[in-house]
N, C-alpha and C positions, 0 to 999 in steps of 0.2 A: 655205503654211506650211513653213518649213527644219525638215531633217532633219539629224540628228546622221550624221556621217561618220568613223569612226574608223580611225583610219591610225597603223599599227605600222611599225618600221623596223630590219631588224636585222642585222647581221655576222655569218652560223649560221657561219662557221668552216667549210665540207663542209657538206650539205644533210644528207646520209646519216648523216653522226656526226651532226648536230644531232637530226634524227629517232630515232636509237639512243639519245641519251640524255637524251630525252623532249620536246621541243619541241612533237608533237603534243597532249600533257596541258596545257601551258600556252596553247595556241592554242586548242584547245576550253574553255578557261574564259576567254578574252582578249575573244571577242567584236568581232574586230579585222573591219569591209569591205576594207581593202584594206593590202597588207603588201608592205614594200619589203623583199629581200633583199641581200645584199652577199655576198664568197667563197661562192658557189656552189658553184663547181669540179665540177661534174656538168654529165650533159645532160640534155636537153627531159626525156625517159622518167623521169630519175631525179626533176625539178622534180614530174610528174604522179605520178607514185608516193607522193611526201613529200605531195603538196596535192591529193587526188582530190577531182575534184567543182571545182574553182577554175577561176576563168581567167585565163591566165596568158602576161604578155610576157617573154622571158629573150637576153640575147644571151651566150652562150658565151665564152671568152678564146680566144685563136688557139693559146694554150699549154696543152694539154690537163693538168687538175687543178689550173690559175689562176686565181683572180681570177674573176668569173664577177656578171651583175649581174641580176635579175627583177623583177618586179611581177606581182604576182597579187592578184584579187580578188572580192570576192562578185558585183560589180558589173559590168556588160558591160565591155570596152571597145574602147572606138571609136577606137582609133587609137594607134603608136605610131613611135619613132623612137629612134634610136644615134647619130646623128651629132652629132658633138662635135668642131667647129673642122675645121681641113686635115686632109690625111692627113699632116702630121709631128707631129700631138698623136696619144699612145698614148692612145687609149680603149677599144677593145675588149673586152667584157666590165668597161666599170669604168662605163658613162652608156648609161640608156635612159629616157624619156621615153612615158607613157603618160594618155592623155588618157579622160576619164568628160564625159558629161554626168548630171548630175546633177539631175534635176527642171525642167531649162529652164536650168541654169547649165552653163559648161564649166569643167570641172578638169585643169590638169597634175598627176601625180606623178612626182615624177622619182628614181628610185634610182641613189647614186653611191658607188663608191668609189674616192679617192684614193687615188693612189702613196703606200707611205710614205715613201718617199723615203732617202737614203743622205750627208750629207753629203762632198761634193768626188767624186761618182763621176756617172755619168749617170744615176743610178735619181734622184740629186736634180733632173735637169736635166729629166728626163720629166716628174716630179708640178710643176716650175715652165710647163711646156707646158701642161700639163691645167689647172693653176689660171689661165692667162692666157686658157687657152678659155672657163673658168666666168665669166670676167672680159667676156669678149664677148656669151654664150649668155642669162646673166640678167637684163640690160636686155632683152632680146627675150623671155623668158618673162614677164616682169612689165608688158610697154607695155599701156597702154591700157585699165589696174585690171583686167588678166586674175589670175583666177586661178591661182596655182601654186604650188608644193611641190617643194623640195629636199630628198630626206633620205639618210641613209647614212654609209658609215664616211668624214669625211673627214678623219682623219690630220692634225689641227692642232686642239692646243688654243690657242682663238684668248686667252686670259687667263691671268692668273695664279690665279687661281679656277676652271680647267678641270685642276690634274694638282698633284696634292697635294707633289709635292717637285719645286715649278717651278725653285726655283734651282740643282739639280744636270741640270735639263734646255736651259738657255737658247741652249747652243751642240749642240744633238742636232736631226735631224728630227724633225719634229712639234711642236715649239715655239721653231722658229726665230723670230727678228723678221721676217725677208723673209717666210715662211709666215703669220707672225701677221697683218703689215700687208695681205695679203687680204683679211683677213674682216675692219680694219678700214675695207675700202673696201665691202665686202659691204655690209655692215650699217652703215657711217656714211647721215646726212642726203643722200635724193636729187638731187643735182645738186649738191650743196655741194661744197666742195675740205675732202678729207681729210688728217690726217698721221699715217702708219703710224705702229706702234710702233719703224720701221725708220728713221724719219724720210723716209720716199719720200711723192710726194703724189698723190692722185687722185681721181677721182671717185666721190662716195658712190651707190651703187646702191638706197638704201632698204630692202633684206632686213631680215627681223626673225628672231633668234636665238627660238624660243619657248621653246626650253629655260630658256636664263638669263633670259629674261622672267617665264618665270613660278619658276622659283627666290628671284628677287634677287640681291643682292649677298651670296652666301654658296661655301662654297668645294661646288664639283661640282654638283647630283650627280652622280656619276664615270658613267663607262658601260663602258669598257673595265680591266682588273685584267691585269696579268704574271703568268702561270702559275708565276713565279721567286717562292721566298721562301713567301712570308704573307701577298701582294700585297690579295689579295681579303677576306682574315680581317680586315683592318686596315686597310682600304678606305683602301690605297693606288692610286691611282685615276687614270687622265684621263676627261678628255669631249672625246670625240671623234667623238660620233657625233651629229647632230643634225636637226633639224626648222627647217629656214629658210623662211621662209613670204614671200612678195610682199607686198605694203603692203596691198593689199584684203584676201587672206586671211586675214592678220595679225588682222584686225577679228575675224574669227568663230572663234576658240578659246574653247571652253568646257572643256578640260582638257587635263592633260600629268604625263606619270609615265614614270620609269623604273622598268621594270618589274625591279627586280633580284632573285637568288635569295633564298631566305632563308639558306641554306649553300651553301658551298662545294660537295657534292655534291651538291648539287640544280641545280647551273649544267647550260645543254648545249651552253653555248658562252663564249667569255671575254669577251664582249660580251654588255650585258644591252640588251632591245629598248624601243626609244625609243617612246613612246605618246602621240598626244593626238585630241583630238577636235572638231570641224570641223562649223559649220552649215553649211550647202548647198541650192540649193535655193530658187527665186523663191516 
């Protein structure tokens, strides 16, 4: 009989401000197995402090107070991995990969955060590195109806239904067309010829977006808010954080929510965490 698997995912901004300004109160009501974190920026001691009792895969940034990426969970886990493409793709602290069996099934979960990237500087040329690795790495998470899970902050909304004032963003990172037309190779028909929004053409990977699956065609829901303004109040928004799921797993979602605050002062981070829930389990 499958067992319900719930997998949270979320950008704490600092582990330690996320825990100061309460992340633990919504984690003990969340009822999450296993939680993929993004901006870290601690180490091991400070991860085991915020999540006692967890267990827990985290790889550090080489730039002490950057970037930082973990998986922790109720659930043993048997295995994990960082390697993401050559060593001229900047991964360190932004991809780790942590494997569960689960009842006689295996599961990947993967926590990523993309570069945001910088239009005409290198910080754009890095996060165009790291997405041609994602571009290599998940046809081999997904061969052979494996299942697996991409989730985290990855800095591209891939629609005009992911960032509430798309048209003042078309020529910014994060809702480039080159950046967009990834995810429409991601998530296009597997094995078919895709055509970005960029007009480039490639091979569709079969990924499924769960978020905007199970949304619709409707604008957001947003996940991340600019601390500039009245961003949040007025849920001016992107989604940029999500749950990509392999073609098998895809099958077994029985639910999905962003879990957002109810106010402003109730956030404990500018990122609300991505949720949904996963049969598993022969």
């Amino acid at each position: 009989m499958p067992r319900t698997v719930r997998i949270a995912s979320v950008n704490v901004n600092g582990i330690r401000a996320a825990v100061r300004n309460g992340m633990g109160g919504w984690l003990d009501r969340a009822d999450v197995d296993i939680l993929t974190l993004q901006e870290v920026r601690a180490e091991r001691t400070h991860l085991e402090d915020a999540l006692p009792g967890w267990n827990i895969v985290h790889d550090e940034s080489l730039s002490k107070g950057r970037s930082g990426v973990a998986v922790a969970s109720r659930l043993p886990i048997a295995g994990s991995r960082i390697e993401l493409g050559g060593e001229d793709v900047d991964s360190r602290g932004r991809w780790i990969e942590a494997d569960f069996d689960v009842d006689g099934e295996r599961l990947t979960v993967v926590s990523a955060y993309v570069h945001s990237g910088e239009v005409g500087t290198p910080r754009q040329d890095a996060k165009y590195g790291f997405l041609d690795a994602m571009s290599e790495r998940l046809p081999r998470l997904s061969e052979d109806g494996a299942l697996a899970l991409v989730t985290g902050d990855l800095n591209v909304g891939h629609r005009e239904l992911d960032i509430k004032n798309w048209k003042g963003n078309v020529k910014k990172a994060g809702f480039l067309p080159q950046e967009r037309a990834y995810f429409d190779r991601f998530l296009g028909e597997s094995g078919t010829v895709v055509t970005g929004v960029d007009g480039s053409t490639g091979t569709g990977l079969g990924w499924v977006d769960i978020g905007r699956r199970a949304a619709g065609e409707v604008p957001g829901p947003y996940t991340w808010w600019s601390n500039r303004g009245q961003a949040f109040d007025n849920d001016t928004g992107w989604r940029i954080d999500y749950h990509l799921a392999s073609p098998e797993l895809a099958t077994r979602v029985s639910g999905y929510h962003v879990a957002r605050a109810v106010a402003y002062a109730e956030r404990w981070s500018d990122h609300a965490p991505v949720v949904a829930d996963y049969a598993l389990g022969l």
